[in-house]
C-alpha positions as CSV (number, residue, x, y, z in Angstrom):
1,X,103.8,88.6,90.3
2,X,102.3,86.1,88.4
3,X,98.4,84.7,89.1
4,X,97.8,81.8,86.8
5,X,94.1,80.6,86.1
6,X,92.4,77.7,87.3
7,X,92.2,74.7,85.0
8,X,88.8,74.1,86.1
9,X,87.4,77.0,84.4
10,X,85.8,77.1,81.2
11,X,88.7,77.8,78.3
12,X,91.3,76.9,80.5
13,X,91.9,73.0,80.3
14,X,95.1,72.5,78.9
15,X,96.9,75.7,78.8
16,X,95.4,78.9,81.5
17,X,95.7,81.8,81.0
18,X,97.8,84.1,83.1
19,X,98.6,87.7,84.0
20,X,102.2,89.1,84.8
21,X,102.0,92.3,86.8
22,X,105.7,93.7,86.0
23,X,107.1,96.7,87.5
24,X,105.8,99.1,84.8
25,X,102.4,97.2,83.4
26,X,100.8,94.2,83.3
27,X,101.2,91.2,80.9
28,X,98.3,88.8,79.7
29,X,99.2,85.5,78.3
30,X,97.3,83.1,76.5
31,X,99.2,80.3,76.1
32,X,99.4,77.8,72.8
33,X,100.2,74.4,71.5
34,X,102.6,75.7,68.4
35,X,101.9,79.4,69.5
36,X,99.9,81.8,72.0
37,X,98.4,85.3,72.4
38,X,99.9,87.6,74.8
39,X,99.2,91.7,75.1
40,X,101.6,93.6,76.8
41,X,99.7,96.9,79.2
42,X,101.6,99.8,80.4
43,X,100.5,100.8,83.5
44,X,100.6,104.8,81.7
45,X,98.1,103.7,78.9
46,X,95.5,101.6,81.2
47,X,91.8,103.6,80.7
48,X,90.5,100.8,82.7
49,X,89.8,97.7,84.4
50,X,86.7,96.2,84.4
51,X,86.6,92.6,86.7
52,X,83.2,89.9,87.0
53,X,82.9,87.7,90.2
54,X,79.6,85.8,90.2
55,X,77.9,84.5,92.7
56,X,79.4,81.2,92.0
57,X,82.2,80.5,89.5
58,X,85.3,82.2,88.5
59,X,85.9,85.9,87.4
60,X,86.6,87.5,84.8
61,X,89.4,90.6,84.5
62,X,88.8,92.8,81.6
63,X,91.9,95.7,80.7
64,X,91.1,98.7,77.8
65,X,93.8,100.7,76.4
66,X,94.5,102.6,73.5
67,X,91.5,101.1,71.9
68,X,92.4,97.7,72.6
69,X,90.7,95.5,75.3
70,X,92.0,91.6,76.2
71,X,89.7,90.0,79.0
72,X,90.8,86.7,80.6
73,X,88.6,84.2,82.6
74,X,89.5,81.6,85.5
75,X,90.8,83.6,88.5
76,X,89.5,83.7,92.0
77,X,87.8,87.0,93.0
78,X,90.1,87.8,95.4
79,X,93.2,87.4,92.6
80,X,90.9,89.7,90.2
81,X,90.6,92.4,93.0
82,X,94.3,92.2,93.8
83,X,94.9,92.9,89.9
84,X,92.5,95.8,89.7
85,X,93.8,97.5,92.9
86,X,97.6,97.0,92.0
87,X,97.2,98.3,88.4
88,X,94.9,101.6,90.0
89,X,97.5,101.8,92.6
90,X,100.1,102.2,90.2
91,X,98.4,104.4,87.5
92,X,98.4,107.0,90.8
93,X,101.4,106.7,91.5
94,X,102.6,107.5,87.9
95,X,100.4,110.3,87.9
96,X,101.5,111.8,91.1
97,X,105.5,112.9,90.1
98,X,106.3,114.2,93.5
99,X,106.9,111.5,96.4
100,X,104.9,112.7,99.5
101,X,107.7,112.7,102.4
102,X,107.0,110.2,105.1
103,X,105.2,112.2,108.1
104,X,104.7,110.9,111.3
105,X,102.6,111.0,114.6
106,X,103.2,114.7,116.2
107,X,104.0,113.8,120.0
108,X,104.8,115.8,122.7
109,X,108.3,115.6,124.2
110,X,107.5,113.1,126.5
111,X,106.0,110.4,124.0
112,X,107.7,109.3,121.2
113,X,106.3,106.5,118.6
114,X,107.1,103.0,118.8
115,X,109.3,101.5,116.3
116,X,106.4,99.1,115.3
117,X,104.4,102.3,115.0
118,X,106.4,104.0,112.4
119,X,107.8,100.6,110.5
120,X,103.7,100.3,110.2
121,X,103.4,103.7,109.1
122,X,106.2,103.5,106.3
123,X,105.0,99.5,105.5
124,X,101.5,101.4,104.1
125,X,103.1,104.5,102.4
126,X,105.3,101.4,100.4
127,X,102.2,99.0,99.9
128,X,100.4,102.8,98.5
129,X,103.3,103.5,96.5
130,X,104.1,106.5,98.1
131,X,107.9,105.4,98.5
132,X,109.9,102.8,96.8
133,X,111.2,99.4,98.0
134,X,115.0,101.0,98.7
135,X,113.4,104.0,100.8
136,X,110.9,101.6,103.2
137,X,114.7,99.3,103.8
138,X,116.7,102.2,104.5
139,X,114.2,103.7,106.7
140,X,113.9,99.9,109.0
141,X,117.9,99.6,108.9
142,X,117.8,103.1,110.3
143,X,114.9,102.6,113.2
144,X,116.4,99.0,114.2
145,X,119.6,100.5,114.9
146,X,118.8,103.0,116.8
């Protein structure tokens, strides 16, 4: 995913800044006439991330690790706090080796969930990264065929 900041904001005017979330960190690019600055963030080596959302204005995202921090200004609060919760959502689910099976509503014999029910259920353990693109797909192939 890429969020690109808004020309508008202060340091931004002819080339904004932008961060890359990649599948295994997150990529902030400063972009340049002849050159540009761009730091590189594995989700494992994140210590933090610090985000500003004034009253009025744009934010700022800020990201330490390893003793180095690069902060970028122009996003929307609502970009900023997508950022921060993707990157914590992934540091736990590098820290937690062991993929929590799926579990689903106990019911009795004579009431079973709804299809909607559980493609809900395993759409939030996929959006938590509890289970992996390929796993959430095989699971709706299998309940839509049913």
């Amino acid at each position: 995913m890429k969020i690109k900041a808004s020309r508008l904001s202060e340091g931004n005017k002819l080339f904004p800044a932008e961060i890359h979330l990649e599948q295994n960190g997150v990529n902030i690019k400063f972009p340049g006439f002849f050159s540009g600055e761009s730091k590189y963030f594995a989700f494992e080596n994140i210590a933090a991330v610090n985000i500003t959302t004034p009253l009025m204005g744009y934010s700022t995202i800020s990201i330490f690790a390893g003793g180095t921090q690069m902060t970028a200004h122009g996003f929307t609060k609502a970009e900023v706090k997508k950022v921060k919760e993707l990157v914590d959502n992934s540091k736990i689910a590098l820290n937690n080796p062991v993929k929590l099976k799926p579990t689903f509503v106990q019911t009795t014999s004579d009431q079973k969930p709804s299809v909607a029910d559980e493609l809900k259920k395993m759409k939030e353990l996929l959006d938590g990264g509890v289970i992996s693109q390929e796993e959430f797909d095989a699971h709706k192939t299998k309940l839509l065929n049913q």
